[in-house]
C-alpha positions as a LaTeX table, in Angstrom:
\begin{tabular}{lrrr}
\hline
Residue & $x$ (\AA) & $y$ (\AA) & $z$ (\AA) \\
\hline
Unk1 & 15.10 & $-7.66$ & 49.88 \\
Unk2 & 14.94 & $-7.13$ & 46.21 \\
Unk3 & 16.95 & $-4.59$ & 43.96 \\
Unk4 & 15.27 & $-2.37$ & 41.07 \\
Unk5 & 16.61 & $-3.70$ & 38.03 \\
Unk6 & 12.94 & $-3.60$ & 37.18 \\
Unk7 & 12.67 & 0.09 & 37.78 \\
Unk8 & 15.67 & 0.22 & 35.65 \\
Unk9 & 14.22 & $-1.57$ & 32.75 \\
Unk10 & 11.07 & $-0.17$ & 32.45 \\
Unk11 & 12.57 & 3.66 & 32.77 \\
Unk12 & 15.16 & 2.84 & 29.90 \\
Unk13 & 11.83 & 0.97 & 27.93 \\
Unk14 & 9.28 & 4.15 & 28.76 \\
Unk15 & 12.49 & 6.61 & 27.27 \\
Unk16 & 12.47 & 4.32 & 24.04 \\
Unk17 & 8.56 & 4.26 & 23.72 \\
Unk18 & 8.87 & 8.13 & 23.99 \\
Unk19 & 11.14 & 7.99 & 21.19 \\
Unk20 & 14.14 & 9.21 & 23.06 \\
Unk21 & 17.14 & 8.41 & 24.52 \\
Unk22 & 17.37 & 8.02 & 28.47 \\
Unk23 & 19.66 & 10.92 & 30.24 \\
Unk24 & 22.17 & 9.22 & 32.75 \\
Unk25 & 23.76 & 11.00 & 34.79 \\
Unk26 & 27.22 & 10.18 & 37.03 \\
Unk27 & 28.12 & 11.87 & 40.37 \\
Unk28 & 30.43 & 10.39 & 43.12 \\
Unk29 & 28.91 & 9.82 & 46.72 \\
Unk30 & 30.94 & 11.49 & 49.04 \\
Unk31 & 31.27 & 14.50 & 46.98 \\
Unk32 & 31.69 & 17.22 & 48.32 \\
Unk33 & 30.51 & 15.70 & 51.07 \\
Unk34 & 27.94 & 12.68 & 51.96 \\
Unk35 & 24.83 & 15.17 & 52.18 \\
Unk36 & 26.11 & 17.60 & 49.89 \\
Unk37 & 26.59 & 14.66 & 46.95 \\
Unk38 & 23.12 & 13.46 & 47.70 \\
Unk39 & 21.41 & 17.06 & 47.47 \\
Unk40 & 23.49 & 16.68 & 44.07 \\
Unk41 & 21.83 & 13.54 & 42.77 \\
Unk42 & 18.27 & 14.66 & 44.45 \\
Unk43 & 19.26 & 17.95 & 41.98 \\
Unk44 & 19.87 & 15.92 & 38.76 \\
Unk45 & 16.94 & 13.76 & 39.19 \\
Unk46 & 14.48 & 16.60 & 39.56 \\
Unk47 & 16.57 & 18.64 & 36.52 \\
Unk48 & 15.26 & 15.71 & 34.78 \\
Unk49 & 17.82 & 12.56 & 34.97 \\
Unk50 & 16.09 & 9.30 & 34.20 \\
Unk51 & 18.62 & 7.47 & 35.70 \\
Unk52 & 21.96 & 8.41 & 37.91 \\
Unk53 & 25.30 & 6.43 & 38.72 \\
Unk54 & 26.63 & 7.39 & 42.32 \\
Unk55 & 30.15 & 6.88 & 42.10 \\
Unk56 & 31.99 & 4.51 & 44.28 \\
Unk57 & 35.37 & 7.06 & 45.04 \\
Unk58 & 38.71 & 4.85 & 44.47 \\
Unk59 & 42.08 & 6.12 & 44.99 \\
Unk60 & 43.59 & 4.93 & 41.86 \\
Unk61 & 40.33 & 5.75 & 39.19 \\
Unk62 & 42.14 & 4.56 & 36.25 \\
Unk63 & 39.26 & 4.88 & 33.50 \\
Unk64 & 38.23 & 8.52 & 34.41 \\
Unk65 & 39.63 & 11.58 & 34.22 \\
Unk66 & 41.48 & 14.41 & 35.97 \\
Unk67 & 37.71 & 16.27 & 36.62 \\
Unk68 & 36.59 & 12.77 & 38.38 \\
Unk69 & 39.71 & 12.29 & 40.09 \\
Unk70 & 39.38 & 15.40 & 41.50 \\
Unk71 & 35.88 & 14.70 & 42.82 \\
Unk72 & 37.41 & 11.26 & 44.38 \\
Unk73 & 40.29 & 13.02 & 46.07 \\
Unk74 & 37.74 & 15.33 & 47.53 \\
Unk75 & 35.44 & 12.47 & 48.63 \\
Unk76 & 38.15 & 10.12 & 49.88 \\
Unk77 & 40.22 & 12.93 & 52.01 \\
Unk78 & 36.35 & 13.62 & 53.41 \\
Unk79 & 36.40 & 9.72 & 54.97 \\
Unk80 & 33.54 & 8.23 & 52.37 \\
Unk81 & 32.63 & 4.78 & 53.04 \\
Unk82 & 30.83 & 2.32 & 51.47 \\
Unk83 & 28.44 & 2.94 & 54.23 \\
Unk84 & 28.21 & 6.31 & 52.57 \\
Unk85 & 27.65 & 4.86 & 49.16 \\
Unk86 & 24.69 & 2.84 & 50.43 \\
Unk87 & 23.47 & 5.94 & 52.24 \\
Unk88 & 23.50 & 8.42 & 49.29 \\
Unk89 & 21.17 & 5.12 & 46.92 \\
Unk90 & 18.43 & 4.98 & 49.50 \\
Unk91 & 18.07 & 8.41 & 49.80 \\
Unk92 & 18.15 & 9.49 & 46.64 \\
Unk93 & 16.04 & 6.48 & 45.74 \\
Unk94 & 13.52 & 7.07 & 48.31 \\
Unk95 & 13.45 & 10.57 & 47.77 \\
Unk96 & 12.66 & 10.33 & 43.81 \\
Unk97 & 11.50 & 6.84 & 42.98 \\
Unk98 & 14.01 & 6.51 & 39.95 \\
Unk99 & 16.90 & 3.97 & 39.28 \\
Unk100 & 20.13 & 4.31 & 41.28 \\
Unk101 & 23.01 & 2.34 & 40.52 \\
Unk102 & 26.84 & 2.00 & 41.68 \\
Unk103 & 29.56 & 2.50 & 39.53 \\
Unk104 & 32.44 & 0.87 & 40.87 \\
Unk105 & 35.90 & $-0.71$ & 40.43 \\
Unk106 & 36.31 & $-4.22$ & 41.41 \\
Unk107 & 38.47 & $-4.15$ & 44.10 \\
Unk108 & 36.56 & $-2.28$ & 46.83 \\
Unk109 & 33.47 & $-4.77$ & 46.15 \\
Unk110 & 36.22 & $-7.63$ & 46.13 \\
Unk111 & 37.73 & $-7.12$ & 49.76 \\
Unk112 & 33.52 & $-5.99$ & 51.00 \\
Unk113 & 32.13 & $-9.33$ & 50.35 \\
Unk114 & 30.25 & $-9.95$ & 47.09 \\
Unk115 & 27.63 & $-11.08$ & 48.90 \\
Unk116 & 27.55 & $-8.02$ & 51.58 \\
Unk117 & 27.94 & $-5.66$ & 49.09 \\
Unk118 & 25.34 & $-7.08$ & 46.39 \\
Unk119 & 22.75 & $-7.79$ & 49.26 \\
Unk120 & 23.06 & $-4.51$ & 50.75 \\
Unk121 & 22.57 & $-2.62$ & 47.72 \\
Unk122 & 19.80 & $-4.35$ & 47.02 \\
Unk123 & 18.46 & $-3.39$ & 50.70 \\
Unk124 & 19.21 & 0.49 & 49.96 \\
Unk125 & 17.01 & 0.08 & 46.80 \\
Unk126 & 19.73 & 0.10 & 44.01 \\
Unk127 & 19.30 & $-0.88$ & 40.53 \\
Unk128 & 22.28 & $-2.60$ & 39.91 \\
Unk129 & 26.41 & $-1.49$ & 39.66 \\
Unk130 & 28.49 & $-1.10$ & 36.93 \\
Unk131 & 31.77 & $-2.64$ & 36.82 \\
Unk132 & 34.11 & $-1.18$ & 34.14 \\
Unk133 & 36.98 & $-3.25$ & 35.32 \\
Unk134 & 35.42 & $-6.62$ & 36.07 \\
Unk135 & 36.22 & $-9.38$ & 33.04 \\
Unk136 & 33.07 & $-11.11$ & 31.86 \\
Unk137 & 34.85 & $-14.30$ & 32.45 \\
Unk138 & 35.53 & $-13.60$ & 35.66 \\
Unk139 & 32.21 & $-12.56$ & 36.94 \\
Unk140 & 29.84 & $-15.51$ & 37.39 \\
Unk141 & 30.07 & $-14.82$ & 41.08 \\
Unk142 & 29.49 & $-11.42$ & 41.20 \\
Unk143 & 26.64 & $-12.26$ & 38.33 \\
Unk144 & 25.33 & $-15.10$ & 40.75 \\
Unk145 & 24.40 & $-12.45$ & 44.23 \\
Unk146 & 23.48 & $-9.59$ & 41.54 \\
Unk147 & 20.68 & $-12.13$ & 39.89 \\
Unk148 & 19.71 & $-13.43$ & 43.57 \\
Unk149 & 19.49 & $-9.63$ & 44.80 \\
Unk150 & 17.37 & $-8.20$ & 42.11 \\
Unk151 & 20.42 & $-6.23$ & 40.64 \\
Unk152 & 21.81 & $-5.34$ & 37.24 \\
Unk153 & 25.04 & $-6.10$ & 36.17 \\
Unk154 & 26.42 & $-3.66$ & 33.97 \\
Unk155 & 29.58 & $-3.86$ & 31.52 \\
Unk156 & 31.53 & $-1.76$ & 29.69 \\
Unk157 & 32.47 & $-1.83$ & 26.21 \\
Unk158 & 35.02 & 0.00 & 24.01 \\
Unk159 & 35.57 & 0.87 & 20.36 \\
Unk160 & 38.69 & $-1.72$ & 20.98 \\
Unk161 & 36.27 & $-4.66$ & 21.60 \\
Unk162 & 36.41 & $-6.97$ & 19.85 \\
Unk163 & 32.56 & $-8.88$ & 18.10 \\
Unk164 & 33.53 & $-12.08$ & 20.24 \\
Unk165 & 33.74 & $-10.06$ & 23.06 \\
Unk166 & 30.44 & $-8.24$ & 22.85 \\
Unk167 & 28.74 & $-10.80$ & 22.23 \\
Unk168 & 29.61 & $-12.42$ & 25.67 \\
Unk169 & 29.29 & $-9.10$ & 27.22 \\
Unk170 & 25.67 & $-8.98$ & 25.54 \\
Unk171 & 24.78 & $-12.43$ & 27.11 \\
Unk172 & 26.53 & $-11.93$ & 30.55 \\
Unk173 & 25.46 & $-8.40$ & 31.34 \\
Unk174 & 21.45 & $-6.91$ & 32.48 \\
Unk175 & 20.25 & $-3.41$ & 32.56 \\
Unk176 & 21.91 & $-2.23$ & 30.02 \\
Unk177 & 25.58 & $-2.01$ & 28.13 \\
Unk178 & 27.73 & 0.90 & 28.85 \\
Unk179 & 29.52 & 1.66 & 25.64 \\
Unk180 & 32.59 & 3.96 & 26.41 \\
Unk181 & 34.60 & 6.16 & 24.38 \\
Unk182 & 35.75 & 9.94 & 23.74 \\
Unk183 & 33.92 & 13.00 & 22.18 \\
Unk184 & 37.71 & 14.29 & 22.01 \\
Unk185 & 39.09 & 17.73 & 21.48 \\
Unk186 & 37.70 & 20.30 & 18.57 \\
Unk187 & 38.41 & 18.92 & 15.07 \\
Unk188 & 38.19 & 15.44 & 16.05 \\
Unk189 & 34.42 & 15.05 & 17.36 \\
Unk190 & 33.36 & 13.71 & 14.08 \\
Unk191 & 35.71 & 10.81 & 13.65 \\
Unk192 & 35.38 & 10.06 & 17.31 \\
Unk193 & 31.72 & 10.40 & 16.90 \\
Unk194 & 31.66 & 7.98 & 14.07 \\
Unk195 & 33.76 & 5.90 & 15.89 \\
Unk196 & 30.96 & 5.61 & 18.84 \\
Unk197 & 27.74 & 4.90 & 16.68 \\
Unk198 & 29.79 & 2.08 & 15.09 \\
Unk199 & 30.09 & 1.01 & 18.59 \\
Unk200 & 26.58 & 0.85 & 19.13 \\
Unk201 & 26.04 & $-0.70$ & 16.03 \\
Unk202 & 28.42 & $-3.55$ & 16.48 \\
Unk203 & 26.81 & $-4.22$ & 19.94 \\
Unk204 & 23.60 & $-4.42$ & 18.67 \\
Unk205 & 24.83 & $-6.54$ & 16.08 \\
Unk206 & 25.37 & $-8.98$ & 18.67 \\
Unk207 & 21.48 & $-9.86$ & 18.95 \\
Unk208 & 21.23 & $-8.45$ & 22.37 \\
Unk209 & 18.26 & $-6.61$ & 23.36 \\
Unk210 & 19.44 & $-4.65$ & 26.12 \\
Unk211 & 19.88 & $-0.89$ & 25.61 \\
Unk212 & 23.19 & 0.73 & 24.25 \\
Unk213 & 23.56 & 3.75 & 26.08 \\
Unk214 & 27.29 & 5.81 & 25.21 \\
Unk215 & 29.56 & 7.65 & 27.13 \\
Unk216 & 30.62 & 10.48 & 24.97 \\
Unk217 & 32.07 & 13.27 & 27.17 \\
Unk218 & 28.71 & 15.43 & 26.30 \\
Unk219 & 28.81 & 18.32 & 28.24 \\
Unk220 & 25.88 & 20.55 & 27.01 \\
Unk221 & 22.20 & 19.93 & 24.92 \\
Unk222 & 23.54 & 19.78 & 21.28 \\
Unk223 & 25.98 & 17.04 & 21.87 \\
Unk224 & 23.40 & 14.65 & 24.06 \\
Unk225 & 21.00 & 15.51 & 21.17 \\
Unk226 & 23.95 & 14.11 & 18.78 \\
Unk227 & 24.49 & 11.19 & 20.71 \\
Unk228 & 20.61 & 10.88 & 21.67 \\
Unk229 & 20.47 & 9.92 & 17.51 \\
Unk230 & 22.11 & 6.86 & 17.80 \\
Unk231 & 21.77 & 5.77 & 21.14 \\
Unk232 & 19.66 & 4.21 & 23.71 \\
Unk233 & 21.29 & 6.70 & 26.56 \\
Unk234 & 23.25 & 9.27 & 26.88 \\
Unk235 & 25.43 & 9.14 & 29.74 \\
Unk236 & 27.28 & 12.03 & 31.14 \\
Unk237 & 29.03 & 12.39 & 34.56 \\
Unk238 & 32.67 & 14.63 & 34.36 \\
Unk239 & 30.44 & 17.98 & 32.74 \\
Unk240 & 28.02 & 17.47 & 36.37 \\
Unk241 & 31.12 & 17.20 & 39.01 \\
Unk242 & 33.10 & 20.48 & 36.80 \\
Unk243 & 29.59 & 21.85 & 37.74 \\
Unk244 & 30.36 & 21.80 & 41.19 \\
Unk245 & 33.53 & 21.65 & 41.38 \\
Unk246 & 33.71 & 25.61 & 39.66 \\
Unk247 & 30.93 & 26.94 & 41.34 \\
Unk248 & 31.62 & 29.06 & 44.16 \\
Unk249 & 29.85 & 27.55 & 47.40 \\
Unk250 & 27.64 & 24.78 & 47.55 \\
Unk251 & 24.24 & 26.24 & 46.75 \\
Unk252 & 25.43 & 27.36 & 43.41 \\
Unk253 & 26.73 & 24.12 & 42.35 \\
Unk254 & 23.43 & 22.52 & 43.14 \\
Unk255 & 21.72 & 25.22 & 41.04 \\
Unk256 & 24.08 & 24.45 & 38.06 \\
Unk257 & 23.86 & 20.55 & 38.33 \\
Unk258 & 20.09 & 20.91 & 38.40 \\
Unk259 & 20.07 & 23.60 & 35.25 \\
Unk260 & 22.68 & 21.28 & 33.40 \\
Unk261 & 20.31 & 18.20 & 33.62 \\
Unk262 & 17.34 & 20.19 & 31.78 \\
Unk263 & 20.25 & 21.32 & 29.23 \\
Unk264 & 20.60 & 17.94 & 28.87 \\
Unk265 & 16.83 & 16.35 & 29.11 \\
Unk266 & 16.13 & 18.39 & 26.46 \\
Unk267 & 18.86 & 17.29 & 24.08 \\
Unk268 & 17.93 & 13.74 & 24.57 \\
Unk269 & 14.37 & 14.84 & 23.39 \\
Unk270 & 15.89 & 16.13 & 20.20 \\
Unk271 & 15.82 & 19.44 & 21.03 \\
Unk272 & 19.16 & 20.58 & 20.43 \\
\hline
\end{tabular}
């Protein structure tokens, strides 16, 4: 069985040859519970998501916030499983036809099996996994079952990285590059923003041709329009689980999700 890293490359190239951006969007499986988190990414898709992340939950989330956390307390303390994870793909998958993909921490993948893990996902019709934590020098297995599986393998990149190291992240990685940084508090958006598009500039610097899409913090239309104007994708997860995580029962959450990812469709068309 084959994953859709093709799906995943021709919905990032049909964004691009519509002039846009692609909208991304990140919720956690599991949250806030297994069927409730996939009516949530079923919601996003058909608010108008190109693409979504469903969130392997990890009890120490290091690289995301306290709204994530949150999300992953609530998923973990609910018993998700992996099992779960590859649950919430293939249904959301089979219910919509877009890319799914796993964002994950190394570890969990590390005690599953690489090849379990890789060749399940591939079975539950994911696109690939990104692996913020995962050193391109220390990935050639993981790379290895991802290419054999039909998956992508997605890296992260900060404003910290250095040109050497993009440039192997370039070469190593598939899909796409996940370039993350900080829309920060009022008064500082416009250095921080600054400090992003040089980001994307410096990664395409490194010859690569795969898509640059940013992780910004945008929470509503104007700022995925702002990022939208200098990248490939906008990605946006912790504004979707404050969705739910404020609204007061489930329905209403699903509602706001749903009306958040038109907010946001829209701003990656430029229509701020």
């Amino acid at each position: 069985m084959s994953g859709n890293i093709r799906l995943l490359n021709d919905t990032l190239a049909a964004a691009r040859a519509e002039g846009r951006s692609a909208l991304i969007a990140y919720l956690p499986a599991g949250f806030p519970t297994v069927d409730g988190g996939i009516e949530a990414v079923k919601a996003v898709f058909d608010g108008g998501a190109d693409v979504v992340e469903v969130g392997l939950p990890h009890s120490d989330p290091v690289l995301d916030g306290p709204v994530i956390q949150t999300a992953d307390d609530i998923a973990l303390r609910g018993g998700v499983k992996i099992a779960d994870v590859m649950r919430t793909v293939r249904e959301a998958h089979e219910a919509t036809g877009k890319p799914v993909l796993v964002m994950t921490y190394w570890n969990p993948i590390d005690r599953y099996g690489v090849e379990r893990f890789t060749a399940e996902l591939a079975e539950a019709g994911g696109a690939g996994c990104i692996l913020p934590d995962l050193p391109v020098q220390e990935s050639a297995l993981w790379r290895e079952h991802a290419e054999k599986h039909g998956l992508a393998t997605v890296f992260v990149v900060a404003p910290s990285s250095k040109d050497e190291r993009l440039t192997r992240i370039t070469a190593a990685g598939s899909g796409f590059v996940y370039a993350a940084s900080l829309m920060g508090v009022t008064g500082t958006r416009e250095s921080v923003g600054s400090q992003a598009q040089d980001l994307v500039r410096r990664t395409r610097g490194t010859g690569t041709e795969l898509p640059v899409c940013v992780g910004l913090g945008v929470s509503d239309r104007a700022q995925a329009a702002e990022v939208a104007g200098f990248a490939d994708g906008v990605i946006v997860g912790s504004a979707f689980v404050k969705r739910m995580l404020d609204a007061p029962d489930h329905a209403s959450g699903i509602a706001a999700v749903r009306e958040l990812a038109g907010e946001l469709a829209k701003g990656v068309r430029g229509q701020a």
